[in-house]
Every structure is written in C-alpha cells, then in structure tokens.
N, C-alpha and C positions, 0 to 999 in steps of 0.2 A: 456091210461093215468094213473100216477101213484098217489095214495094218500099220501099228504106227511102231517107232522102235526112238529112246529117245537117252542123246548123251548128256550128263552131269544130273545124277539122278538124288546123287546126294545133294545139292544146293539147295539154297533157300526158297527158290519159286518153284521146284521143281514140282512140289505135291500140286500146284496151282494145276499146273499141266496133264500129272496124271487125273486129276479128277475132272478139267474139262474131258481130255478123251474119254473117260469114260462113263459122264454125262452125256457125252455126243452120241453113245452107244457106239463106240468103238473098242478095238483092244490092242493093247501093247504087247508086242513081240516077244520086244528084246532090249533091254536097257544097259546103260555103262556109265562106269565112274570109276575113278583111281582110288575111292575110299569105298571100303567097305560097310557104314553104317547110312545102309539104307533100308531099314526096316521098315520106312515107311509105306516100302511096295504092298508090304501084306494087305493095307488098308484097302488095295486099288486092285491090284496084277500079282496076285503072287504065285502066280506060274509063270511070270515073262521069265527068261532066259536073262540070266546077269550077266555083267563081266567086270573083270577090274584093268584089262587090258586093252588100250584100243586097240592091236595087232587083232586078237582074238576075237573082239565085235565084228569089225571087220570083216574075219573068215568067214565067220557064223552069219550076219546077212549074206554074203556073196551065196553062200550054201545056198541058202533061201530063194534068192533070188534065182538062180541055177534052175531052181527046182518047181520054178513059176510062184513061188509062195514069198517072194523079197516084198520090203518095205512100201505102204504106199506115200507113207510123210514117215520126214525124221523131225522130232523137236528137238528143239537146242539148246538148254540149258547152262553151257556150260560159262567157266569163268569168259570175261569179255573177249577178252585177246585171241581166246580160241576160236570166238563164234566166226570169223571167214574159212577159217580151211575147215571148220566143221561144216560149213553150209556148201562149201566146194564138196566135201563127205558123200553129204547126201544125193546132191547133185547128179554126180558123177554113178548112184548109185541108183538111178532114172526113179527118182524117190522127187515129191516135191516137198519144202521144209516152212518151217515154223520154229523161229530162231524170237527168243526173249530179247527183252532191249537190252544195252544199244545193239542194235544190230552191227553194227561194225565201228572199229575207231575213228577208219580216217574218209571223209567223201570222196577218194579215188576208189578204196574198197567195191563203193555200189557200182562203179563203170564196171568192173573187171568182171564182177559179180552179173552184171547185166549181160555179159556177152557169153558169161556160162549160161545163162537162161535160155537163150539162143540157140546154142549151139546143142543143150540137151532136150531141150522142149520140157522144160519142169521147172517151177515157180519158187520163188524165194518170198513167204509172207514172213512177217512182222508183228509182234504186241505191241500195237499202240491201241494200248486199253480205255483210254480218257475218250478217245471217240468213238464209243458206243456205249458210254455210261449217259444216259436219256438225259439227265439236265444239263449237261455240256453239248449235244443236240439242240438240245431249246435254246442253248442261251447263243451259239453259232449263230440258228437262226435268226434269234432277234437282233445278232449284231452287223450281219450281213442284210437283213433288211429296212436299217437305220435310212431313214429319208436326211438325215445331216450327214457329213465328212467329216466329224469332229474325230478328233482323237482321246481316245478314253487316256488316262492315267490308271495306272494299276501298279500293285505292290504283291508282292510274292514272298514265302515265309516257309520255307520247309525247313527243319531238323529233326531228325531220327538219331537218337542215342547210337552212339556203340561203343563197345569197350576199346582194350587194348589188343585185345584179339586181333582189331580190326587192322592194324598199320604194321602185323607180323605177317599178315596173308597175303595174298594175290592183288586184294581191294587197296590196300595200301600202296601198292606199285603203281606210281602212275603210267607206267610202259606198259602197263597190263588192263588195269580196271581204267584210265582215263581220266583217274581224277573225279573230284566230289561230282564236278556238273555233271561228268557223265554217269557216273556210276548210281548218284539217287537224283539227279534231276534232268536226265533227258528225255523221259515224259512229260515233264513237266515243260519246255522248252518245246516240244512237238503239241504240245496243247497250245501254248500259245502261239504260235506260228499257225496254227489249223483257225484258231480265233481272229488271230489280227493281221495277217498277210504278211509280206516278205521282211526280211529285216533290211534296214536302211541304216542303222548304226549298232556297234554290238564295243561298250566300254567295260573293264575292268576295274573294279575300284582296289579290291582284295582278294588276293588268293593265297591260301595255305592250304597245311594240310589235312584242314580240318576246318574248312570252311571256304566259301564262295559268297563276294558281292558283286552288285556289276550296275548298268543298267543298256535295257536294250530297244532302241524304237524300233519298232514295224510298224506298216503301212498304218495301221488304224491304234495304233496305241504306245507309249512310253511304260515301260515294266520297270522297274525297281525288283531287284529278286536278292533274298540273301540265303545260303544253301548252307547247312551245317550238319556235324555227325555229332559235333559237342552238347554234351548235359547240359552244361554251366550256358550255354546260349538260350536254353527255355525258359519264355516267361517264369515269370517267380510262381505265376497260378497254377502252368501247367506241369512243375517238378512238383510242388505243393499238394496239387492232385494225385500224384504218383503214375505221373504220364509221361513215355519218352520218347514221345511222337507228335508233335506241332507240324500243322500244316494250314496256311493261311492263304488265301487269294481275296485281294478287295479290289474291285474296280470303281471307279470312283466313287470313293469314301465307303462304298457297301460291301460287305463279305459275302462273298458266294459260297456256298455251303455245297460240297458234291464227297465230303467225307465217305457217307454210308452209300455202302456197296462199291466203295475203294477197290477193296481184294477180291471181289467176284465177279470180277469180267473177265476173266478167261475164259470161263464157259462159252459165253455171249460171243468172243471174239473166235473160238474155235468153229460156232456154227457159222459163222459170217465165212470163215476161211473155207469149209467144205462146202458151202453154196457157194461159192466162186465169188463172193466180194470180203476176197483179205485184204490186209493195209499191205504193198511191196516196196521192193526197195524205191522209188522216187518218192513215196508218201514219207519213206524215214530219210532224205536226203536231207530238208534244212533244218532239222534236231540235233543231226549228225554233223552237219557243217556248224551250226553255231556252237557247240560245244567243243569241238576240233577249234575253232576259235578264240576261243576262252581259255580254252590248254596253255595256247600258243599266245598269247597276247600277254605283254606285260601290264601288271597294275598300276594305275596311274596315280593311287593314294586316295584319301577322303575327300575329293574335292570333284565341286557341283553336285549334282542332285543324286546322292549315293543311298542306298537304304540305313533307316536310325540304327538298326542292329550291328552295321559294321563297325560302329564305332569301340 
C-alpha cells in the first residue's frame, strides 16, 4: 500500500483522484487546500490529516517523513499556476507526483522540471486520460497502421457551460488558468497530437474570453477546433435537451463517439502510473507547447478554413 498525500482537495477533479487512490487500494495521508469545504473527504479518507495551510502541510509531511512514514506520491490538484512549484513540493520531498492537467503553463517549465527529476531520482506523471480510454487506443491504431499518407480532416467541438463564477476565480485569469485552450482543452490538444503527429501549423482565428477557434495541421491531419465556456454556443438541440456539455470530434465527415467513460479514467490512469507506465513530462510537452501558442498568438479573424461555430 502506497502513501499518497494530495494538494487542492477542494477543486473540481479532486474527488476523481481520491477515488482512483483508493480504488488502487491505497491511502491518503494528508491532504490541503486554502478552503475549507471539503467534505467530500468523508466519502474516501476521512481520517487523512487536513490542512488549510501550506506552511502547516509542509511541517506535517516532513514529520512523516522524519519518521520513515513520509509520502510516496503527492497528487496535485491544485489551481494551474500552482501546479510547478507544487510538483517541485513533492519533489523535493523524495515523493514521486501525479499532477492533473495542464501540467504546467509554459514548455520551459518541463526542462526545469526535468533536471529536478535528475537530480532527486523521483518522477513527475501526468493525466492524460484520453490515452488509455480503449477506443482512442483502437482508433491510434488504426490510424497509425493506414497503408495511405493521406491526411484526415477533422473538426473538434467542445463547450462546457459556466456561469459568472467562472471569470471572478483563478480560471478567469489568464496568468493563472492559461486561457480557454488550456484550462478545458489541453487534453483535448494532447489527444490529438498522440493521434496525428507533430504539428506543422498552429493558426488562430478567435480568441476571447470565453471562447477559442483556430486551426491546426499535424503530420497526419488538418483539425478545425472551436473551444467555448458559453451556453449561448450550444446547439439549439443540446440547450433544448437541458445539456451544458457538448463535445464533438468528426474525422472525416464521421463522429467518433468516446463520450462514455469520459470521467473514469483516473482509475485506469493511477494503475498505469503505479506499474511504472505513467504519461511524464515529454508525453505532456506538445499539448503544452501548442496551447502556450495559441495564448501567445494573435487572431488573424474569420478568414480561410476557420470552424462554422466561430462565426
């Protein structure tokens, strides 16, 4: 059984987290957050040790550690901006980590980050959950064992409601959360670079703050992707439905359907990580570099092959 101890316990994926651990048949320590409404520990660990401190967290593993009983993985849950000096955290604390995406904002981050690896002999894994959900598996293979060189065409469709909450918090910051791409679509961005190889062009057509279009070739494919938080962006069917969650992938002309079992690869991806095959920092480098891109890149307007929705 592995000791796990893990920061931002309050956030949105964090339950993901505690219930891989402890589907993995592990247990959590110690856990931290600056808010106090994390009730949800009781479902999981509700004897791990809290804090609302990181000085205090801190103490409290070192103790542990001290005492031969310190952390064996830290997970990282915390707002984005945090996630480098929280995985330096861990690091430093001969703990190896398991940090939610993005893993870090900018691709110098993974150098720096790489030579703390080095230097501590402890590993920095990654969720990127889309590759080990079995029909993005299948569909890899069948496109990596294509007897042509054609290039697919593909179209890409995420929007995820959220309210006003959202551009008062952290997410709204783009010094902090990274922006739309990053913040709801750099899995999505790391699926496709795992599908279709390197990128060779990366254009912006629209960015605000409350939506992403672009288009981007890689080796084997032309994407069209339009990224939004806005209601008023969802099909008329899928408000109508009372759904405020759309997500689309069509490769040429056909939608690929990997919806179900979305939210449960955590699990899958924790056991992958304690067998010794996690995703690390060079599998998150071109997710993280093409969206560090898209930050930085001006919009060049509606014009050439830009997705319908941006209009």
């Amino acid at each position: 059984m592995k000791r796990f101890a893990l920061i931002g316990a309050g956030g949105y994926v964090a339950p993901r987290h505690m219930k891989a651990i402890r589907e993995t048949g592990n247990h959590l320590i110690a856990a931290m957050d600056k808010n106090d409404s994390v009730g949800i520990m009781d479902s999981y660990f509700p004897d791990a040790d809290f804090f609302t401190e990181f000085e205090r967290f801190d103490r409290h593993l070192y103790k542990l550690k001290r005492k031969g009983e310190g952390m064996d993985y830290l997970s990282v849950c915390s707002p984005n901006y945090l996630h480098d000096a929280h995985i330096r955290f861990g690091l430093r604390m001969d703990a190896d980590v398991i940090c939610e995406k993005p893993l870090v904002l900018n691709p110098w981050n993974i150098d720096a980050l790489k030579e703390m690896e080095s230097e501590t002999g402890h590993k920095v894994n990654t969720i990127l959950q889309l590759r080990v959900h079995p029909k993005v598996i299948e569909l890899r293979t069948k496109i990596l064992n294509e007897s042509t060189h054609k290039k697919h065409q593909v179209d890409l469709i995420y929007i995820t409601s959220r309210g006003k909450w959202y551009h008062s918090s952290w997410k709204g910051d783009v010094s902090k959360s990274g922006g739309i791409a990053t913040n709801i679509g750099v899995h999505f961005y790391d699926l496709l670079s795992w599908l279709f190889g390197e990128v060779k062009q990366n254009i912006v057509h629209l960015i605000t703050e409350d939506r992403v279009a672009g288009l981007i070739e890689y080796e084997r494919a032309n994407v069209r992707y339009f990224l939004s938080i806005n209601e008023n962006a969802l099909p008329d069917s899928i408000r109508l439905a009372g759904k405020k969650t759309y997500r689309c992938l069509e490769i040429d002309g056909a939608e690929f359907e990997f919806s179900e079992g979305f939210t449960d690869l955590h699990t899958l991806s924790y056991q992958h990580i304690l067998n010794g095959q996690g995703f690390g920092l060079e599998e998150s480098r071109a997710s993280i570099q093409t969206v560090y891109e898209i930050r930085n890149k001006q919009a060049i307007g509606l014009i050439g092959d830009y997705h319908p929705l941006a209009k």
